[in-house]
N, C-alpha and C positions, 0 to 999 in steps of 0.2 A: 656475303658469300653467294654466290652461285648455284642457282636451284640444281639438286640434284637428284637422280635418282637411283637404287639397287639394281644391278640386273645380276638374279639370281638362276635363273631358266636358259633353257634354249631357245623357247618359244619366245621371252622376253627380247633378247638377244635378238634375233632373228627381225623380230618389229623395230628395234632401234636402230639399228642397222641399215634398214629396206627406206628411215625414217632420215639418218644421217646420210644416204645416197643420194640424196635429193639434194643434199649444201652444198656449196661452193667448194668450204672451206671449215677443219676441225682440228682440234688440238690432241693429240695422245701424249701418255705416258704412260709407264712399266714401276712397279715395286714388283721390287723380289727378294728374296732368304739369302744370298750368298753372304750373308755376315754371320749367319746361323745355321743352316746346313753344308753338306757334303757335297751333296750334288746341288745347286742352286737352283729354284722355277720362281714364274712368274709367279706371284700372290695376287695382284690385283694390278685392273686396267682401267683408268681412268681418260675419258672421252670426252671432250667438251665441244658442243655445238653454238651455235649464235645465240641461244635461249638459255639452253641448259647443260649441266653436264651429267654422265651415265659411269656407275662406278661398276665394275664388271668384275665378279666373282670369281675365280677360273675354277676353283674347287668346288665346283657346282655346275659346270658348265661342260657339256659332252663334245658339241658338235660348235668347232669355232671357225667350222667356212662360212658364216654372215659376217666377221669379223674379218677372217682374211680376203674376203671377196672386197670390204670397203678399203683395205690396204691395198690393192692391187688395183682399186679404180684409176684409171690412168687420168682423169678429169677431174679426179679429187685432191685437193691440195690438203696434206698429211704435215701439221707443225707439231715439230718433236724439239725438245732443248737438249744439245750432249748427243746425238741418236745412236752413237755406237754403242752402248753397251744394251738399248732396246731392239736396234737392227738384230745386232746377234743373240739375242735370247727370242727372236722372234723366229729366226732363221731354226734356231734350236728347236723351237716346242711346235712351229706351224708351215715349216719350210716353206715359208712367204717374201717375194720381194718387196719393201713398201714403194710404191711409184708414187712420182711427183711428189717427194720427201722436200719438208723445208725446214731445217735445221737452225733454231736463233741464236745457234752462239756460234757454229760455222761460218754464220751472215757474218756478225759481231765482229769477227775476224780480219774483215774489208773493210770494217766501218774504221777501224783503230781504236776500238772500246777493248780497255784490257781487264775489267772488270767483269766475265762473262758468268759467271755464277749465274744461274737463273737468281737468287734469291736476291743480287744486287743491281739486275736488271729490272726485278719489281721494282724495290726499292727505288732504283733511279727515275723510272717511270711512269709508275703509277701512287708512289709514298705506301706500297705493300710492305710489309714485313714478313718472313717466312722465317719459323724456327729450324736450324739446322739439325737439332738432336734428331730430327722424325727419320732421315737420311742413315741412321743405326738402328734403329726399332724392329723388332720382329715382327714381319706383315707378314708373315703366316700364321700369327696366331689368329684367333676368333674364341668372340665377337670382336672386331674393330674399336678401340674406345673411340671415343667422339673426337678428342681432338686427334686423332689419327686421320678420322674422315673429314677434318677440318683441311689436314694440309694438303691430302689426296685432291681433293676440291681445286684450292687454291693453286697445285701446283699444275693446272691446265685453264682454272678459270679465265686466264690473262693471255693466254698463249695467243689467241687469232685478232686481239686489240696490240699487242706486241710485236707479230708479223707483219702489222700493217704499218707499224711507223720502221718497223728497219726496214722491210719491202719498196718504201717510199725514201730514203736515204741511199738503197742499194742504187736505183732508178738515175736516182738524182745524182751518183756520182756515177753513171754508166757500168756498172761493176756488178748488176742482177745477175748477166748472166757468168760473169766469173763463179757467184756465189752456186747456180746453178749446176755447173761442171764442177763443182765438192759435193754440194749436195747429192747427185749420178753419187759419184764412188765412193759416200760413206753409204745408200743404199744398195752396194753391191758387195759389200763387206758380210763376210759367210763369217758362223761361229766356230771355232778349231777347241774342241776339246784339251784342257791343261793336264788329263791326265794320258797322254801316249806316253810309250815307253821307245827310246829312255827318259825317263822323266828330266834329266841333268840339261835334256836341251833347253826348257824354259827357265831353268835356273841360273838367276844372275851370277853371273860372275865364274862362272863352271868352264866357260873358256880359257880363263886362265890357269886352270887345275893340272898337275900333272896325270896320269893316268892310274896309278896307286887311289890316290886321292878322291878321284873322277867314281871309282868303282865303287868304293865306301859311300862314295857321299848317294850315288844310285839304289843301294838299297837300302841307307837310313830314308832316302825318299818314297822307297817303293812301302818301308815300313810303316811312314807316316801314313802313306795313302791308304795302306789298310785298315789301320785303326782308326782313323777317320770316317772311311766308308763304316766302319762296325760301330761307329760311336754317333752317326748321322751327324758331325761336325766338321766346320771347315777347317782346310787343315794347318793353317795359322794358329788354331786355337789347342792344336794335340802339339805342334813344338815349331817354335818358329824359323823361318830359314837363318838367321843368327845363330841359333842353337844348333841345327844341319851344319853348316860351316866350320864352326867350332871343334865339332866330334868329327866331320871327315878330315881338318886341317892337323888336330892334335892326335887322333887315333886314340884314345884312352882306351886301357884294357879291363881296368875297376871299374863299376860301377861309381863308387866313392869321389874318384878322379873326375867322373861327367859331372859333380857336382862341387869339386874346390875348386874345377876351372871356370866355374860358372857355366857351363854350356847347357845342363839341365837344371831346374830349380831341386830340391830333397823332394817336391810331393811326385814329379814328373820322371825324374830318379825311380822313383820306389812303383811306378806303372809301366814306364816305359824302358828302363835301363839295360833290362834282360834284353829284350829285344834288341835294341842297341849295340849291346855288347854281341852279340851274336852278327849280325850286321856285319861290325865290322870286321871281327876277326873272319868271318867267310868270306871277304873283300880281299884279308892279307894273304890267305890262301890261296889264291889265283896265280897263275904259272902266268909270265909277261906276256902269252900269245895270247892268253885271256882275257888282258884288260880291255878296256872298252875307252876310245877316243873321241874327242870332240872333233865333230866337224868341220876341217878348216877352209873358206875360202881362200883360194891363191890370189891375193890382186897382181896384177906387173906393178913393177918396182917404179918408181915413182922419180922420173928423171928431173933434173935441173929447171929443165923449160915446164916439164909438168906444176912443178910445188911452184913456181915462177907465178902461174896460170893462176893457181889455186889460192895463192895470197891475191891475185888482181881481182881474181872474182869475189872472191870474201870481201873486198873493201868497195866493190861498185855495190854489191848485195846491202852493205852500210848504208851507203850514201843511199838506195834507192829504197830504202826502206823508211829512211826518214823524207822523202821525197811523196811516196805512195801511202803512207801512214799504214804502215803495216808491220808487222813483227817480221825480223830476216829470216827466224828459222820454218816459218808458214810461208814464205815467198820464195825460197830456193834453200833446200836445207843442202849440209854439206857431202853429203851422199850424191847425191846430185852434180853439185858442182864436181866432187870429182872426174864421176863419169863424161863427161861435158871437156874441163882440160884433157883428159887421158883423149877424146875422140877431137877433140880442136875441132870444130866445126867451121868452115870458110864463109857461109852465109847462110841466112836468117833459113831459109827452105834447108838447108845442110841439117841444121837444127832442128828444124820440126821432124824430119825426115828420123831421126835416132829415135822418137820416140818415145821419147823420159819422160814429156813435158805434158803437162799442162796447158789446152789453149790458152787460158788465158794468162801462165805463165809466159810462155811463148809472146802474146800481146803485151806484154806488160815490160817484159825483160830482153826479149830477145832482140834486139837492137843495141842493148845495152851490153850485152854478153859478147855478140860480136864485136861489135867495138874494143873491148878489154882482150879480148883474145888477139885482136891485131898486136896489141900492145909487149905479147907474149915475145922475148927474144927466140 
């Protein structure tokens, strides 16, 4: 393992830091509580440099501009595995961009490794092993047991000898800086709070509700989030959105009834039923200019030559995916291509010129697209 050390202080921090500005090149990671609290934070920052790595405290730490100043070095190369869910919790707690982000499973992506887990990139690697149960563990408790601090270690130890054989692959099949231009805008990716109201727009499948349905099912959410927030719990764990679905789809007006439909279990019932049941009947009571609508985008209707277009590109996206060794829906998803048939672009600049794209989509596809769109009757 990997020397490491605690940084409990500011003053620690601030030396590490002034100490890591001088590398080339470092490895981050993030652990955080969102499996155990309400509101989710960072627990712990693990940093690894050429020598060593630095395991950083935040529940101990006041002042974390030595940290965001080495995030924002634009000369310092910042290897993160996954980065989006660290970009925005960073975004959240230190509203920092990380510049010159290099992300090894975004690279992975160009490589045609479909295996991108960090823990079977060890494994393929380096012959590392990584236990997965550590990825549920409460990192906000303290003291840290050992093998907590074992995997905290390990999961940066490897990150800047890892960088450097996909950095060297990316090179070697001309695609660095494809990977480059992902890397930009998953470090441009801002955190968006899950709790706005109305809460129904993050919940799956709430598009297809009608507006009866849509309003119940809003404030059995608005319920959950409250007792959540009063119970410091995520809210998967006060009633899952199964059980949501269930109560705004069937409307039970018993108690009883939330639990021979199965939508609550008896102990969940007997905490949260009242609530519930109040929910929804205040839902049924709504006069129809009071329901509340989902959002709908209007597309145009989708003519003959369009859905024409949109099969041709779907099967060139096929073929060039097995060509580029790359996953179809990372190399034009179908969002995308629609946009693309609906505007029929006449040449390769026509294309760039919309916007959608990706240079190095654009490089990669955009010959390819034209083409198939000639093809459009």
């Amino acid at each position: 393992m990997l020397n490491f050390k605690f940084i409990e202080s500011d003053g620690e921090l601030k030396t590490v830091c002034r100490g890591l500005g001088k590398e080339k090149i470092i490895g981050v990671d993030l652990e955080a509580d969102s499996m155990y609290c309400f509101k989710e934070k960072i627990c712990l920052i693990q940093i690894a440099g050429k020598d060593q790595a630095f395991l950083v405290d935040p529940f101990l730490i006041n002042d974390f501009s030595p940290f965001v100043a080495l995030l924002e070095n634009q000369e310092l190369v910042k290897i993160f595995h996954g980065a989006d869910f660290d970009v925005r919790s960073i975004d959240r707690e230190m509203g920092c961009r990380i510049e010159n982000l290099f992300d090894t499973e975004i690279a992975c992506r160009f490589l045609n490794v479909r295996e991108r887990g960090l823990g079977a990139l060890l494994k393929e690697n380096f012959d590392v092993f990584v236990d997965k149960k550590f990825q549920k563990v409460d990192w906000s408790r303290r003291p840290l047991k050992d093998d907590m601090i074992a995997y905290s270690v390990g999961d940066v130890a490897h990150l800047i000898a890892l960088h450097d054989r996909i950095k060297e692959r990316l090179e070697r099949m001309n695609r660095f800086s494809w990977a480059k231009e992902e890397f930009e805008a998953q470090a441009s990716v801002r955190y968006e709070s899950n709790h706005q109201l109305p809460l129904f727009k993050k919940f799956k499948g709430a598009g297809k509700m009608d507006n009866r349905t849509l309003a119940i099912l809003e404030n059995l959410l608005q319920v959950r989030m409250d007792i959540a927030a009063k119970k410091d719990l995520p809210l998967f764990k006060i009633m899952s959105s199964q059980s949501l679905q269930a109560l705004a789809t069937h409307r039970p007006k018993a108690i009883d009834t939330m639990v021979s439909i199965r939508a609550l279990s008896k102990k969940q019932a007997d905490m949260y039923g009242r609530l519930c049941q109040e929910a929804i009947a205040s839902a049924m009571a709504l006069s129809h200019g009071q329901l509340p609508s989902y959002p709908k985008t209007r597309l145009p209707r989708k003519s003959p030559r369009v859905l024409e277009c949109i099969d041709l590109l779907k099967k060139m996206r096929e073929r060039s995916s097995v060509s580029l060794g790359m996953e179809p829906g990372f190399l034009i998803n179908n969002n995308l291509i629609s946009a693309i048939a609906f505007e029929n672009p006449k040449t390769k600049a026509d294309l760039g010129k919309m916007d959608v794209m990706r240079n190095w989509q654009l490089e990669a596809l955009g010959d390819e697209i034209i083409k198939t769109l000639g093809h459009c009757r």
